[in-house]
N, C-alpha and C positions, 0 to 999 in steps of 0.2 A: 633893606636887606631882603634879599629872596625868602620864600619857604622852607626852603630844602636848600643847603648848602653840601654839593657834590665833591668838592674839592676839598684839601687841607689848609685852611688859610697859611698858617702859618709858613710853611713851604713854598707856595706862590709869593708869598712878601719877601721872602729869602733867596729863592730865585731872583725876582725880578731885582731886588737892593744888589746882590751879590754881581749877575751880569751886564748891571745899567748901570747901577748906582741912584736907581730911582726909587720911592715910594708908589704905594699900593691904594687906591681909593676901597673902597667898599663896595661901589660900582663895580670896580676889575674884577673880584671876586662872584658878585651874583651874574654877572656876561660869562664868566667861566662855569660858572654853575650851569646856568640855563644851556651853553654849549653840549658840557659832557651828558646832560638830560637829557635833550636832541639826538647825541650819537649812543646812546643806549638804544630809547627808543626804537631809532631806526635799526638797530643791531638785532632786537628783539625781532622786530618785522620781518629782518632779511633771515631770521633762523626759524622761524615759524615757517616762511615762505618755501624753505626746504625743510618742513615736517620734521625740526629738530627742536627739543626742549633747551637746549643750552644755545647759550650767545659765545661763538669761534671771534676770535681775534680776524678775520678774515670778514665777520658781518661789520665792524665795524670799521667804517670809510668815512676818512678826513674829509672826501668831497662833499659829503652828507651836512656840513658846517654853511 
């Protein structure tokens, strides 16, 4: 299991059962941790970058994954 867990387990296991009908490893959960880790970071970078203290919905880009 990751360090830090970013995400709601419980919620990803209920998506993932509810629209597949599959189960959730513990792996899926820390790949999505370390994911939304990634697009913070980068988000943090892309608002600094414009000399702003806050992270915009706009610094954070799916491409960034």
């Amino acid at each position: 299991m990751a360090a830090d867990t970013y995400v709601v387990t419980s919620k990803v296991k209920k998506l993932i059962k509810e629209q597949g009908g599959c189960n959730t490893s513990a792996e899926t959960i820390d790949v999505l941790s370390e994911a939304v880790k990634k697009l913070c970071v980068k988000g943090i970078e892309s608002a600094k970058a414009d000399g702003r203290k806050t992270v915009m919905a706009r610094d954070i880009v799916i491409d960034h994954l």
